[in-house]
N, C-alpha and C positions, 0 to 999 in steps of 0.2 A: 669671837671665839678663836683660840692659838690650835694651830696646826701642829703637829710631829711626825717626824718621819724616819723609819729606818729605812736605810739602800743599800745595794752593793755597787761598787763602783769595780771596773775590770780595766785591765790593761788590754790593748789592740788585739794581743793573738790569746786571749781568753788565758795566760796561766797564773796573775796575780789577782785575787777577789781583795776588795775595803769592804768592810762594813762598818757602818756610821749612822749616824743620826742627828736630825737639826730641826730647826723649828722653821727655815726657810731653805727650802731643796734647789729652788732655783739658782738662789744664790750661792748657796754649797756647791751644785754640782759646775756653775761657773768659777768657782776659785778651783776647784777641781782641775778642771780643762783648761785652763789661762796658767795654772802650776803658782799662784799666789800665797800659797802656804808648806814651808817648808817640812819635810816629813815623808811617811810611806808613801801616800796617793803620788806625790811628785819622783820621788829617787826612781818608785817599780811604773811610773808613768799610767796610773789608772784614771783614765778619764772617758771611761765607758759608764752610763748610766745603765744597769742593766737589771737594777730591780730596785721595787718599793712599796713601801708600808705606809700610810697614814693611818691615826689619829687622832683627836683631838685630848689626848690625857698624856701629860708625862710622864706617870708613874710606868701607864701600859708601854709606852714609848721604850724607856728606860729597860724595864724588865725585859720587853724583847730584846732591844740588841743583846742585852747581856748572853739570855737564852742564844739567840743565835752565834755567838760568840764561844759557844763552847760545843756546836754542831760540828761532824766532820766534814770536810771540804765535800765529799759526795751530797748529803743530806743537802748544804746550801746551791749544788749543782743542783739536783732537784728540785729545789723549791722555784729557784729562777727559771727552767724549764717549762715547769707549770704556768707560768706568766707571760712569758718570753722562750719560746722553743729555738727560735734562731739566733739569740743572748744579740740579736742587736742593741744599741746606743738609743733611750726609750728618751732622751733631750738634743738628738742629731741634731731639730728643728726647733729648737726652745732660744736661741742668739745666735746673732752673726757678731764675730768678732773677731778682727784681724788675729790677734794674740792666741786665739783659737783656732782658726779657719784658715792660717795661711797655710798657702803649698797646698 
């Protein structure tokens, strides 16, 4: 059975939110953090894992991000609250990896 997932990804001092979606998060939210995809996540440096959705249908997949993609930045502040109150990094512990973890 295929997985889906929307997430937000943030930048360090919480003021850039990604929202994305992918069918493997782990992997996502490593090119995230590593910067292996050229684009927003990498320019505004979001490599906070700070929220997420599974599952398992695309269409539902799909339709959320959309929905959440025309939410006000408040509403998506909330919603991650609810999950996450301290908007920690919810894949701190998910790889070690130089290209990520140094310094």
């Amino acid at each position: 059975m295929r997985e889906y997932v929307v997430y937000f990804m943030e930048n360090p001092v919480n003021t850039v939110l990604y929202r994305g979606m992918t069918n493997n998060l782990e992997r996502r939210v490593w090119e995230h953090k590593a910067k292996k995809i050229d684009g927003f996540t990498k320019k505004y440096n979001c490599v906070k894992l700070v929220y997420y959705e599974q599952t398992d249908n695309v269409s539902v997949a799909i339709s959320r991000e959309k929905q959440l993609k025309n939410w006000k930045r408040k509403w998506k502040n909330n919603l991650i609250k609810e999950k996450n109150p301290s908007w920690k990094d919810l894949a701190i512990d998910w790889f070690w990896d130089p290209e990520i973890n140094s310094g």
